[in-house]
C-alpha positions in Angstrom: 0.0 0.0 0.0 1.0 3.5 -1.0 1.9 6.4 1.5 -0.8 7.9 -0.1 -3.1 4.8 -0.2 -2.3 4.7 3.7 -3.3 8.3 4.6 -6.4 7.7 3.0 -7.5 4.9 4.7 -6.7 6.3 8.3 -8.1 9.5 7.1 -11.4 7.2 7.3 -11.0 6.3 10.7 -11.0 9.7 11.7 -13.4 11.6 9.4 -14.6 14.8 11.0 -17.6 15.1 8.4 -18.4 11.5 10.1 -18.7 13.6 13.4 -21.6 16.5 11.9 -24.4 13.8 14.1 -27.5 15.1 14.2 -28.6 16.5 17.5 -31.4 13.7 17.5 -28.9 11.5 17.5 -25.9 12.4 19.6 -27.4 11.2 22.7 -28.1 7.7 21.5 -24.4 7.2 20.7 -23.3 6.0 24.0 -25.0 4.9 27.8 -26.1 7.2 30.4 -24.7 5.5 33.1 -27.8 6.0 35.0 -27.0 9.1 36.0 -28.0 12.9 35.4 -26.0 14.4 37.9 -23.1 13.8 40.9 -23.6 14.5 44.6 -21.6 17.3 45.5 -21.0 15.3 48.1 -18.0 13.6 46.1 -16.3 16.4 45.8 -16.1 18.2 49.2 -16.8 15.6 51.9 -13.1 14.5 53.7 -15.6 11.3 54.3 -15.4 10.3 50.8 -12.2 11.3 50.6 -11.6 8.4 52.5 -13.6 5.9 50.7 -11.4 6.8 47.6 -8.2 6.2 49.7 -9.5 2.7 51.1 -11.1 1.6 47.6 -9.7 3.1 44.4 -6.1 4.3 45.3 -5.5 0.9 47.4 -7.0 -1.3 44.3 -6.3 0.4 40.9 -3.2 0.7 38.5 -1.9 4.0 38.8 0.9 5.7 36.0 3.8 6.2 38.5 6.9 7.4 36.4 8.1 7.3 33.1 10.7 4.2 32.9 13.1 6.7 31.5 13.2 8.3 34.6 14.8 5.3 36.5 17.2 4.0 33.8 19.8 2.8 36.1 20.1 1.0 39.4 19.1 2.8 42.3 17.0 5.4 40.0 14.3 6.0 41.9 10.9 8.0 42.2 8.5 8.5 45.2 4.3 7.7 44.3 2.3 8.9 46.7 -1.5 9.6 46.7 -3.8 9.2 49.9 -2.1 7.4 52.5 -0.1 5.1 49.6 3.9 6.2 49.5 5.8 3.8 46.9 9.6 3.9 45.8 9.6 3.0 42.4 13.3 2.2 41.7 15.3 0.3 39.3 17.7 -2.9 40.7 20.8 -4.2 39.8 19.0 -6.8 37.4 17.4 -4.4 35.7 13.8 -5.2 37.4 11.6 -2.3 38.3 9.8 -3.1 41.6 8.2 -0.8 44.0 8.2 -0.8 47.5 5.9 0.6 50.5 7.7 3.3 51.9 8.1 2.6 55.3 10.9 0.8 57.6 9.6 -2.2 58.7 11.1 -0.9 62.6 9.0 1.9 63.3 7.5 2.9 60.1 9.9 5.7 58.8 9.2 6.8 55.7 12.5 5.7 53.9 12.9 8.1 50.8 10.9 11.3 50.4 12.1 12.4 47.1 13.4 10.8 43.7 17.1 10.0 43.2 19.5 7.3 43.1 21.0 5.2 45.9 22.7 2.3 46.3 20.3 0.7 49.3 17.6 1.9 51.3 18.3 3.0 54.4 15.8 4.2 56.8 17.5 7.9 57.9 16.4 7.2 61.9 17.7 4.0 62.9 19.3 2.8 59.6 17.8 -0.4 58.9 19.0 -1.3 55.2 17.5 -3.0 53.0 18.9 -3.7 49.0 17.7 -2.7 46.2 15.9 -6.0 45.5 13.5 -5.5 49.0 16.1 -7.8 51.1 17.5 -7.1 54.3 21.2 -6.3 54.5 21.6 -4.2 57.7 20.1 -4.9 61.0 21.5 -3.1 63.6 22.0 -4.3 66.9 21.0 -7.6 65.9 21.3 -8.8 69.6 18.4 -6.9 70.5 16.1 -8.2 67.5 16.6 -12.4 68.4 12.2 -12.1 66.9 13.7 -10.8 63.4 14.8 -13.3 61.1 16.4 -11.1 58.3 16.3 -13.2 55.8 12.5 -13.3 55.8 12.6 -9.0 56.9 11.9 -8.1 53.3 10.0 -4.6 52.3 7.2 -5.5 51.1 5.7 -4.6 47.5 3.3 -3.6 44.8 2.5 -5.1 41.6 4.4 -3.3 39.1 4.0 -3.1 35.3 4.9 -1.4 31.7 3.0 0.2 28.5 4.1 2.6 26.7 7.0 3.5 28.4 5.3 4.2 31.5 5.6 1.9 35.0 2.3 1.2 36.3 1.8 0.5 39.8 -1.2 -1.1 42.0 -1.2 -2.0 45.6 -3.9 -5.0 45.4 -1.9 -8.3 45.7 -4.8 -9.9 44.0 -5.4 -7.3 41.6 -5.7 -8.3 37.8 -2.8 -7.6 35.7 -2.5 -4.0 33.9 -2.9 -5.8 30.7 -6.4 -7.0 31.5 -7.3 -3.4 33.4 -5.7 -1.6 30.4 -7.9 -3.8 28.0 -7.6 -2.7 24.1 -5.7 0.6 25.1 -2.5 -0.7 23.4 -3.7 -1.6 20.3 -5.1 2.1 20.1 -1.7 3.3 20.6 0.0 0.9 17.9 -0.2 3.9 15.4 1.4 6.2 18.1 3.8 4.1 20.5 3.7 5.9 23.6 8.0 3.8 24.1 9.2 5.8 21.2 8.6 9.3 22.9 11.0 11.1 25.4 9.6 13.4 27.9 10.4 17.0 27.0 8.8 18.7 29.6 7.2 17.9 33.4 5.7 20.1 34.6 3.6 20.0 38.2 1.3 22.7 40.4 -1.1 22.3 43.6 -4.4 23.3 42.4 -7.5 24.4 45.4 -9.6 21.8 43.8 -10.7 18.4 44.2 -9.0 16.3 42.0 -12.1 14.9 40.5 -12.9 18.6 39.5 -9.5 18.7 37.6 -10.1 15.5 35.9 -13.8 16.3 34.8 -12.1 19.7 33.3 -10.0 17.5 30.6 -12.7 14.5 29.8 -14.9 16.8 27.6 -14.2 19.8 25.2 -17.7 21.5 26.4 -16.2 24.5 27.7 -13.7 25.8 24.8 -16.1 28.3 23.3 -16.0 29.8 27.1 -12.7 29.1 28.3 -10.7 29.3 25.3 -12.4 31.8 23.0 -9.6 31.9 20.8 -9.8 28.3 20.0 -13.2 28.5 18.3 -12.1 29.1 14.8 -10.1 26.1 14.8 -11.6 23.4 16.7 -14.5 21.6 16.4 -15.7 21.5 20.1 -18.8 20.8 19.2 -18.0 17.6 16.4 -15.5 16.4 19.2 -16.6 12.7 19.2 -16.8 10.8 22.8 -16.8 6.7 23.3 -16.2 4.7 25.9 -14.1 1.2 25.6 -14.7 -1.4 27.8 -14.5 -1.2 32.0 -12.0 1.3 32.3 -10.9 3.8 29.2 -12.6 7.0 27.8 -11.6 8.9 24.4 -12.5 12.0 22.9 -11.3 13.3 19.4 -11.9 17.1 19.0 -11.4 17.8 15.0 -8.5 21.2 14.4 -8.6 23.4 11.2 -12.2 23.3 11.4 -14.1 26.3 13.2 -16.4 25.4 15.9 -20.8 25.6 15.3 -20.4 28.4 18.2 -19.0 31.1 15.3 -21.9 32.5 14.2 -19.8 34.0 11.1 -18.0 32.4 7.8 -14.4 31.4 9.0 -12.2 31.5 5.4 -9.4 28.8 5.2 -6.6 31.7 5.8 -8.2 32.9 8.9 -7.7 29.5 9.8 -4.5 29.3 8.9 -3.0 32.6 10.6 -5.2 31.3 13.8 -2.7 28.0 14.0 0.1 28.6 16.1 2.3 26.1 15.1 2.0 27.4 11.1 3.8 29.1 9.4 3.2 32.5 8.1 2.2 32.6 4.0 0.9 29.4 4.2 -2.4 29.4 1.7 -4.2 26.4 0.3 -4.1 25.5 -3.1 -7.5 25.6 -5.2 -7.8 21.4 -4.9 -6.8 21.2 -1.5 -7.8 21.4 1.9 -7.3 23.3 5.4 -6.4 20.6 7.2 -4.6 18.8 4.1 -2.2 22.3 4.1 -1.7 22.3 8.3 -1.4 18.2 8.0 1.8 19.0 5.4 2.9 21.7 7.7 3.0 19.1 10.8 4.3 16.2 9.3 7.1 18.4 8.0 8.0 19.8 11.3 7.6 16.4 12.8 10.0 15.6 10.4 12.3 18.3 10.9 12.6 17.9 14.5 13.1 14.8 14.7 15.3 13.5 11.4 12.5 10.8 10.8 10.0 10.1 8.4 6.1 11.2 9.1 4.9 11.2 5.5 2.4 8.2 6.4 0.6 10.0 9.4 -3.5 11.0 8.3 -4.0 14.4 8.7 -5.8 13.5 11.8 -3.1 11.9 13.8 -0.9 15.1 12.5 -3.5 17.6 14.1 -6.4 16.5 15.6 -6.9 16.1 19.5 -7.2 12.3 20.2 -6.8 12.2 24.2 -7.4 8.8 26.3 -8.2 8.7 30.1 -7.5 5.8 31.9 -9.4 5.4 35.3 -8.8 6.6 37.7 -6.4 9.9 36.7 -4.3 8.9 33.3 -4.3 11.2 30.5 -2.2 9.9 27.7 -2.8 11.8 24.4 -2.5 10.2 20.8 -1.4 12.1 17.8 1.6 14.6 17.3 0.5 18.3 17.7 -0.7 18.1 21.4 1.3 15.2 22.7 0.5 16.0 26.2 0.2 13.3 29.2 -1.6 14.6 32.2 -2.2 13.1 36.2 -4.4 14.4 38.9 -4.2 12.9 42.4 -5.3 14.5 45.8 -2.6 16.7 47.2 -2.2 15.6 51.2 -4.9 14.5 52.6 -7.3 17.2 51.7 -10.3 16.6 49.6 -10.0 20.4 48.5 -6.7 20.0 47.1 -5.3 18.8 44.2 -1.9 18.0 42.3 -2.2 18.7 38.3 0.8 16.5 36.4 1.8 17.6 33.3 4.4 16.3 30.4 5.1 16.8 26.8 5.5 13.2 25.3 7.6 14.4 21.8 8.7 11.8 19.0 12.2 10.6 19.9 14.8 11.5 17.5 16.9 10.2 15.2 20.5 9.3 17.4 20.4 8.9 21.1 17.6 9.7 23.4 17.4 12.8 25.2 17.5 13.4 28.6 13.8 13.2 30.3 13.3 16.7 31.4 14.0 17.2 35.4 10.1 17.9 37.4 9.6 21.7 37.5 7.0 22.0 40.3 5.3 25.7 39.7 4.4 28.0 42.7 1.3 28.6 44.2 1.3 31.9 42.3 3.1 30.8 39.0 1.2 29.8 36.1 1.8 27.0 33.6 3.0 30.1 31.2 5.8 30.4 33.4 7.1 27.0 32.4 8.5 27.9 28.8 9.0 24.0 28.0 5.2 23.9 27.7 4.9 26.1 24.6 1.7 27.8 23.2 -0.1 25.1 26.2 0.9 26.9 29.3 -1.5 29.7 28.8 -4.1 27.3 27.3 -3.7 25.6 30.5 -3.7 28.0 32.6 -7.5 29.1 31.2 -8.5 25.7 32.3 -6.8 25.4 35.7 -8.2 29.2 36.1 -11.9 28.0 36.4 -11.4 25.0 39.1 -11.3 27.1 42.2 -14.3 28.9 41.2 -15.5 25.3 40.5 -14.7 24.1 44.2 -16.1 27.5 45.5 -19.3 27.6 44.0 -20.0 23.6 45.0 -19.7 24.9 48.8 -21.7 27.7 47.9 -24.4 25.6 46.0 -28.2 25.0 47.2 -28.4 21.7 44.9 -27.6 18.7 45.9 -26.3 17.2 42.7 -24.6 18.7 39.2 -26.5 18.6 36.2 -24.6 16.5 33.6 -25.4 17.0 29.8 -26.4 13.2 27.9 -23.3 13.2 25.1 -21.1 16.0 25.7 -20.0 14.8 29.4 -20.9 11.2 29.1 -17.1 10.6 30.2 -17.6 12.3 33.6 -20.8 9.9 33.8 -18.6 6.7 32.7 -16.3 7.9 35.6 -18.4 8.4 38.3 -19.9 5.0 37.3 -16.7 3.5 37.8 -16.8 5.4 41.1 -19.1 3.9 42.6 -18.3 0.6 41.6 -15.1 0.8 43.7 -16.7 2.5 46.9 -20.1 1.4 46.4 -21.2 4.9 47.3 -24.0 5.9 45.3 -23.4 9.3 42.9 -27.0 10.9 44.0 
């Protein structure tokens, strides 16, 4: 088959007129879930705070690190969300395992950053163990004749790979992250998550629940009022929403096409001087398209960049936003021009709190791979903008992290009981809640 014959075909996959449904339709595209709304509950009760901690952060797989992170032995990074704390580190065999963070002597938390060591040792009494959970240092032995250190091991998690990410999940009897992960790989085959190096990593405490972060990036609702100057470009309204199996979520928002909210004729070069990443003179030639012109533009950056060859992507893995969520807080992005990753877990244990994760997941190119890029963890008062490693997305995401406060506020503030979901546009907050209660068997309200 052709490079041209293999656009084509993916182009199908990905049609945007496919997504013009009629309104009479749109709702009968996917399940309700049963719901039409979420106690507010869920969001501001410390009480159900708790149920999350005992029920979905104790039983689910969780992205922890990128493996490029830990390449070496003794590499290391700290996962911690509700009363969980994990060192995710790298052994002398090359095995990635991850450890409860806590000296088996009186519960010292043994690393409280990332880094590289050659043993863990607990920094109050210095019990040591090695990097493959055995004991190798028990001091004063004579006063321990109960400890058998051969059987003294840290105990662990379940560990896993995909995509270049480890996975972690504290459940012993948990099923494996292939069969919680379901047909999420073969999604990806197009896009391999393994052959991308993290170019930026970006982090900031949010005063929101993390559920309100999450629910902010699982629908494409709110451009027209959060990101006016998106509308001539992106079909927010076309965006198309599915749900795969028990745990996964997608939405595909369609770029170089303006969105039904422009009440006005938007010409192809209004489009074109709109898109950041183009080039200025760019036009489109009398048989060709918008979105043909800015795919061509893309795939020769990508290109450029990188020293490898893009001439096979469709113009909608090129442009359009194609953005996975994996329960309970995994954002990994298909596609080239956003190739974003996001993670929301609660900061502390404050259900009002919130930390927002994000990296830039950029083709690797040709020659050795870069460097990962070191965590920049923003200020209270610095916005994502302030992280130039984020490009034209730090003030895009600083509109959306802008609104969550007011989110949290006006929930404390509100006489109703429950939200008020719409049937299509946020069925992935329904799927999510659904999954919700299934792990805390709280009911949404």
């Amino acid at each position: 088959m052709s490079t041209s014959e293999r656009r084509e075909t993916l182009q199908d996959l990905y049609d945007v007129d496919t997504r013009r449904v009629p309104d009479t339709l749109r709702t009968d595209l996917q399940p309700d879930f049963g719901l039409t709304g979420v106690a507010r509950d869920r969001y501001l009760s410390y009480e159900f705070h708790r149920l999350e901690v005992e029920h979905v952060w104790s039983h689910t797989w969780q992205m922890a690190c990128r493996e490029e992170q830990i390449p070496d032995a003794g590499n290391h990074v700290v996962y911690d969300v509700g009363d969980l704390s994990l060192i995710v580190i790298r052994g002398h065999d090359g095995e990635i395992r991850a450890f409860h963070n806590s000296c088996l002597h009186r519960g010292t938390q043994l690393r409280s950053e990332a880094g590289s060591v050659d043993r863990l040792r607990c920094p109050f009494h210095g019990f040591t163990w090695g990097l493959d959970g055995t004991m190798c240092d028990l001091p004063c032995a004579w006063d321990f004749p109960h400890v058998d250190p051969a059987a003294y091991r840290l105990p662990q998690a379940l560990v896993d790979t995909w995509g270049g990410f480890v996975f972690v999940n504290p459940d012993p009897e948990a099923p494996t992250l292939r069969d919680y992960i379901g047909d999420l790989p073969e999604h990806f085959q197009r896009f391999p998550l393994e052959e991308r190096w993290m170019s930026a990593n970006v982090a900031k405490v949010l005063a929101c629940n993390w559920k309100v972060g999450i629910e902010a990036f699982i629908e494409a609702f709110h451009t027209f009022a959060v990101h006016p100057q998106l509308i001539t470009t992106s079909g927010d309204t076309i965006t198309q929403y599915d749900v795969f199996g028990e745990h996964v979520s997608r939405m595909i928002t369609p770029v170089g096409v303006p969105s039904e909210h422009v009440t006005r004729d938007v010409g192809d070069d209004e489009i074109l001087r709109s898109m950041l990443f183009a080039r200025k003179g760019l036009s489109v030639p009398p048989d060709g398209t918008v979105r043909g012109v800015l795919g061509d533009e893309m795939r020769a950056q990508l290109a450029e960049r990188t020293g490898r060859d893009f001439s096979d992507l469709s113009d909608a893995e090129a442009l359009d936003g194609i953005e996975y969520f994996l329960f309970p807080n995994f954002f990994p992005w298909g596609g080239y021009l956003t190739p974003l990753v996001y993670r929301f877990r609660p900061w502390d244990d404050d259900p009002g709190r919130c930390l927002m994760e994000v990296m830039l997941l950029d083709p690797l190119p040709a020659g050795p791979r870069p460097a990962p890029a070191e965590l920049r963890f923003l200020d209270d008062d610095e916005p994502f903008a302030a992280a130039p490693e984020l490009g034209f997305l730090g003030p895009i995401l600083d509109q959306d992290t802008a609104t969550m406060p007011r989110v949290q506020r006006g929930m404390r503030a509100s006489r109703r009981a429950r939200t008020t979901l719409s049937r299509y546009q946020e069925v992935r907050i329904r799927h999510f809640h659904a999954l919700l209660t299934r792990y805390t068997g709280d009911r949404p309200g």
